[in-house]
C-alpha positions in Angstrom: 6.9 -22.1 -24.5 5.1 -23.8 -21.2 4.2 -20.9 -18.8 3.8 -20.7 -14.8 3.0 -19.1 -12.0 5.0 -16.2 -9.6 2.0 -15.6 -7.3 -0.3 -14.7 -9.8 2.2 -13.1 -12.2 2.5 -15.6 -15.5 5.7 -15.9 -17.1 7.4 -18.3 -19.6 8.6 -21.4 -18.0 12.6 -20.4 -18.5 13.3 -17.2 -18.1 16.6 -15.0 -19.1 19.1 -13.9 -16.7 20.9 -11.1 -18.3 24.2 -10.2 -15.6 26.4 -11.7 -18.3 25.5 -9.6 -21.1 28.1 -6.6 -19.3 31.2 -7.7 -17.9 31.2 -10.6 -15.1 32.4 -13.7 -16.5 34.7 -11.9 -19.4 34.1 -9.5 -22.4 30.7 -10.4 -24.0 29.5 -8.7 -27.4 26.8 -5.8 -26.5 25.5 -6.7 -29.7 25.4 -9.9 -29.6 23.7 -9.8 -26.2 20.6 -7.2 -27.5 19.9 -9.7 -30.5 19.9 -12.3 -27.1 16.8 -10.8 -25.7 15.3 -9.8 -29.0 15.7 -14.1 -30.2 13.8 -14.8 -26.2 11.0 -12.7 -27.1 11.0 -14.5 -30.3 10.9 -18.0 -29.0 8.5 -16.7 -25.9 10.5 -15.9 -23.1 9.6 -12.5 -21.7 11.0 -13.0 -18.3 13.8 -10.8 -18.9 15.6 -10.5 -15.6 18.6 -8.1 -14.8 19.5 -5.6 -11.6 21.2 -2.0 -11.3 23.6 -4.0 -9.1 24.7 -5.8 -12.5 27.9 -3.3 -14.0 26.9 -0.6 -12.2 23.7 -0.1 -13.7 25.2 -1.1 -17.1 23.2 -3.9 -17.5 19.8 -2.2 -17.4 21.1 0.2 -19.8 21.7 -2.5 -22.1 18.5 -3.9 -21.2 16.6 -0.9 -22.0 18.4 -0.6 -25.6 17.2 -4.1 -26.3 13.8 -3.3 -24.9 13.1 -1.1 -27.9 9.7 -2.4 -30.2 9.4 -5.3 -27.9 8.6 -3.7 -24.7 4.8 -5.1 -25.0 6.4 -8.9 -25.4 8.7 -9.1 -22.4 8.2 -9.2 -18.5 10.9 -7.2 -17.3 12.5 -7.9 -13.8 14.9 -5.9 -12.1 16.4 -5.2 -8.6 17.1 -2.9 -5.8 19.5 -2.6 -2.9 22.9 -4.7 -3.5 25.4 -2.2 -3.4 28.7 -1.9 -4.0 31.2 -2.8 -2.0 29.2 -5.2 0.1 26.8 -2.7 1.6 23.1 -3.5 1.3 20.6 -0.4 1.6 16.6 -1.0 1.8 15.7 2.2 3.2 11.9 3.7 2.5 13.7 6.7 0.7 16.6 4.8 -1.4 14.0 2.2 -2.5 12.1 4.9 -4.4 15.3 6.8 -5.3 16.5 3.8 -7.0 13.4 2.9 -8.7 13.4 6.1 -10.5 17.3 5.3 -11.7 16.1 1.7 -12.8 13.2 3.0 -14.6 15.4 5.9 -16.6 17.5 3.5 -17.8 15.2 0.9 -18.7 13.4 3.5 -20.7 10.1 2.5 -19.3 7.7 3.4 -17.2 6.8 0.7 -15.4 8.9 -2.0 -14.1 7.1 -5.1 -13.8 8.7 -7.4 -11.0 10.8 -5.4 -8.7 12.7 -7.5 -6.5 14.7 -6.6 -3.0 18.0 -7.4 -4.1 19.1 -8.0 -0.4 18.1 -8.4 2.5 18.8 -4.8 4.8 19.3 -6.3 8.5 19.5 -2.9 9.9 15.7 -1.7 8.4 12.7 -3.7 9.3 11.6 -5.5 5.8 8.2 -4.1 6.8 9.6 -0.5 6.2 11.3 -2.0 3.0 8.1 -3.4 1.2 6.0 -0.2 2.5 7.9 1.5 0.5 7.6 -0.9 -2.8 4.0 -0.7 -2.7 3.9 2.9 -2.8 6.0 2.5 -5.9 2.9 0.2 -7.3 0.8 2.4 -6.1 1.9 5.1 -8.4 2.3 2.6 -11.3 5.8 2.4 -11.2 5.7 -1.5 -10.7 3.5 -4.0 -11.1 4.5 -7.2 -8.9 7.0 -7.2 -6.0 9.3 -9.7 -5.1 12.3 -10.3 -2.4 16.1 -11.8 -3.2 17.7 -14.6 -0.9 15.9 -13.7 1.9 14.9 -16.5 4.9 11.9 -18.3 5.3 11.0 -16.1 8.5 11.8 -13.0 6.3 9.7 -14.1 3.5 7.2 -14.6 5.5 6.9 -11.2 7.0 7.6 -9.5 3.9 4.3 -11.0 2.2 2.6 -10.2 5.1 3.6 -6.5 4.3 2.8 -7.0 1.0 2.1 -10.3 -1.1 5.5 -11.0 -2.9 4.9 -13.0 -6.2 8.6 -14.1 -6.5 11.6 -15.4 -4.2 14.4 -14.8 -6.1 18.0 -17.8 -5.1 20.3 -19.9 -6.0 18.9 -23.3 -7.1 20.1 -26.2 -9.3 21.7 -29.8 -9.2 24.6 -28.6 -7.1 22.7 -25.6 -4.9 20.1 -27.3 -3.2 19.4 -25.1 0.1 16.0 -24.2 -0.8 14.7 -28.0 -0.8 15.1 -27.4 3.1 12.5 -25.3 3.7 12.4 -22.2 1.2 9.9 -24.5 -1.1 7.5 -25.1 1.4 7.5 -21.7 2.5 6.6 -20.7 -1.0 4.1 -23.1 -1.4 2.6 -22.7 2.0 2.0 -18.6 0.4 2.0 -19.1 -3.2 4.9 -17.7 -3.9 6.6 -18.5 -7.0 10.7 -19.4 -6.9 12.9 -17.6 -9.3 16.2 -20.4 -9.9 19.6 -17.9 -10.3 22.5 -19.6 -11.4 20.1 -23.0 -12.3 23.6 -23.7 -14.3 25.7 -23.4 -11.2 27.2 -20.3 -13.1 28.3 -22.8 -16.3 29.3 -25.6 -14.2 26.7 -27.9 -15.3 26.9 -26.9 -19.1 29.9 -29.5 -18.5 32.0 -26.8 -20.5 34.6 -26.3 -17.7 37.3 -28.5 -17.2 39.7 -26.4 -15.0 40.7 -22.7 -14.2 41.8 -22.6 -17.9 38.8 -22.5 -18.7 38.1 -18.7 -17.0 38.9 -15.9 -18.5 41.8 -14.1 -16.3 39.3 -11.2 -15.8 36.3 -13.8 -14.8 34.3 -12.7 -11.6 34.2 -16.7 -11.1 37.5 -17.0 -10.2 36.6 -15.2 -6.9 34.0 -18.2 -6.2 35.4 -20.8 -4.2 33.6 -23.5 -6.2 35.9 -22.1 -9.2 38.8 -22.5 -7.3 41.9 -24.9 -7.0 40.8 -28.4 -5.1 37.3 -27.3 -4.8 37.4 -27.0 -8.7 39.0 -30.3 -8.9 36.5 -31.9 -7.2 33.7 -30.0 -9.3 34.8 -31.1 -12.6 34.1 -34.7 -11.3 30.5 -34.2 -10.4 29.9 -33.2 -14.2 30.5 -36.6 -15.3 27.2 -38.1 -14.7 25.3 -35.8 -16.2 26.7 -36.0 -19.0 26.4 -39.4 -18.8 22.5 -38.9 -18.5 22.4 -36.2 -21.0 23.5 -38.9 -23.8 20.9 -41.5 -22.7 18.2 -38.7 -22.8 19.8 -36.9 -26.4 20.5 -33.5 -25.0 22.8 -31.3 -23.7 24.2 -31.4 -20.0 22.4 -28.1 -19.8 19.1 -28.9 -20.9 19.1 -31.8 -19.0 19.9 -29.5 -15.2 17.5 -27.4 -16.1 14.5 -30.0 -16.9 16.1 -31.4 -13.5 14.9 -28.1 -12.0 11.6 -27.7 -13.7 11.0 -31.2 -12.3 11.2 -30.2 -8.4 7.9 -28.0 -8.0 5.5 -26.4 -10.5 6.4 -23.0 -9.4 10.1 -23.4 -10.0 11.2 -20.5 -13.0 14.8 -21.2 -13.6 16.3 -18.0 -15.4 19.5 -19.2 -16.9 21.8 -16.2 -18.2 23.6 -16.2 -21.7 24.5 -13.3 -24.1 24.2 -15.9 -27.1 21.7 -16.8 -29.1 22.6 -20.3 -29.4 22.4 -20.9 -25.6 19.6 -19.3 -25.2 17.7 -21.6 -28.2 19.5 -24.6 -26.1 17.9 -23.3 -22.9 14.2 -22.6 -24.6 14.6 -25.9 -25.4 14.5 -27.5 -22.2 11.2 -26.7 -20.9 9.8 -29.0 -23.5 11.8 -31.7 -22.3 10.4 -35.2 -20.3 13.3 -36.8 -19.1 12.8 -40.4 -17.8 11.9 -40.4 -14.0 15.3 -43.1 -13.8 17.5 -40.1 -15.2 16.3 -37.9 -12.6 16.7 -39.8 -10.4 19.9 -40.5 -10.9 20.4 -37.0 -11.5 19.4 -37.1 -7.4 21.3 -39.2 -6.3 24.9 -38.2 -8.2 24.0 -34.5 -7.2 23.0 -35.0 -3.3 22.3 -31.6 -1.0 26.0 -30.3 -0.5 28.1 -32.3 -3.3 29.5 -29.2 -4.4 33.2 -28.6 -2.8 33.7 -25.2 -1.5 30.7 -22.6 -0.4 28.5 -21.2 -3.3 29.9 -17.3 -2.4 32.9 -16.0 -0.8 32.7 -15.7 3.1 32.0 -11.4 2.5 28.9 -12.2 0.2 27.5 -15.5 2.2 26.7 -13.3 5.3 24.0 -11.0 2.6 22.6 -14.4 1.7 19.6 -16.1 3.3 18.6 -13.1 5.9 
């Protein structure tokens, strides 16, 4: 597995976003999930990435189960501050409150990128990050890193303290961060953590309509997921899978070399609680497509192709602040 750069963090090229191993996007196999991240390790991904937003805390529970006799092979990300509800809290005393939570159910002692899940308007970010690097200070965690925050809030949060990793949205049908998030990042060294590089299964080319959802599928919430904006969706999918053929490999693969392609500090952390996507994801980060089917890939995918906004209205006004 390549490796890269978050600041001066080193992780494996793909990482694995672990949300879907609790119940988002249907009923996944808590088994199933642990041998997941147990295969990553395996194949050398140890960017293991989950939050105690993710079920409730749930997910780093299951995290923390999986964590067992590999902890020394895995990097292990979580986050703080997205609450339920819609309420965002980055307060000096609930930052180190929730740290302890995350670490009890990880079952480790140290966390090793700990991310501001959101963005709190109504604490300075200054006051936020003071309070994660006392939590380094104590050894509690290693790197810190910030969650679809702005370019002006980046900034003065690594001026606070150096954040290795900006955690948002990115792939062929998310593009906001080619407008000035990756020269922001650049400009500080930041690395850029790619959520949802898939467009949350879009780009797998494996949905063809609302069908396709489970009835108890957090998607369907997602404007992209729904009714004309789906519609419209499905279409984009054809090209890639056009230039997925040409290049012998999946849709999939092919977004996420896409991604890889855009900046040497891009670490797209695709989620799956299956082992065969997961080997079909490792996969990709040894791929060369030809600079024509990227290309392409550009020009079929412009900035703002996708129908319909990437979050409901509620959870668009937590993004990018």
């Amino acid at each position: 597995m390549n490796r890269r750069k978050l600041g001066t963090l080193e992780v494996s090229a793909i990482g694995l976003g672990c949300m879907s191993m609790t119940p988002i996007y249907g009923d996944p196999d808590p088994q199933e999930a642990i041998a997941t991240i147990h295969r990553a390790a395996e194949l050398g991904i140890d960017l293991i990435d989950t939050s105690d937003a993710y079920g409730g805390g749930k997910n780093e529970e299951l995290v923390g189960r999986a964590l067992k006799g590999i902890r020394d092979k895995v990097i292990v990300a979580t986050k703080f501050g997205n609450l339920h509800g819609g309420a965002v809290d980055g307060r000096p005393g609930f930052v180190m409150e929730a740290c302890e939570k995350s670490l009890k159910r990880l079952g480790i002692e140290t966390i090793d990128l700990y991310y501001i899940h959101r963005v709190d308007t109504e604490v300075p970010i200054e006051e936020t990050v003071g309070a994660m690097a006392k939590l380094k200070e104590q050894g509690k965690i290693r790197f810190l890193g910030i969650s679809e925050a702005s370019p002006k809030t980046l900034r003065r949060a690594h001026a606070a303290h150096p954040m290795s990793a900006l955690q948002t949205e990115y792939s062929l049908w998310t593009r906001d961060a080619e407008d000035e998030l990756f020269d922001t990042c650049a400009a500080l060294g930041i690395g850029y953590v790619a959520y949802s590089p898939l467009g949350r299964g879009m780009l797998t080319g494996a949905i063809s309509g609302e069908a396709s959802l489970a009835a108890n599928d957090r998607r369907r919430q997602h404007p992209r997921f729904q009714a004309e904006h789906l519609e419209r969706n499905v279409t984009l999918i054809a090209t890639l899978k056009e230039l997925a053929a040409k290049e012998n490999c999946t849709p999939a693969q092919l977004a996420l070399a896409w991604d890889l392609s855009r900046r040497p500090f891009i670490v797209p952390i695709p989620g799956t609680s299956h082992r065969k996507w997961l080997e079909q994801n490792a996969a990709a980060a040894a791929l060369r497509p030809a600079p024509e089917s990227l290309a392409a890939l550009d020009r079929a995918f412009p900035h703002g192709a996708a129908s319909g906004p990437r979050y409901p209205a509620a959870q668009l006004q937590r993004v990018g602040v």
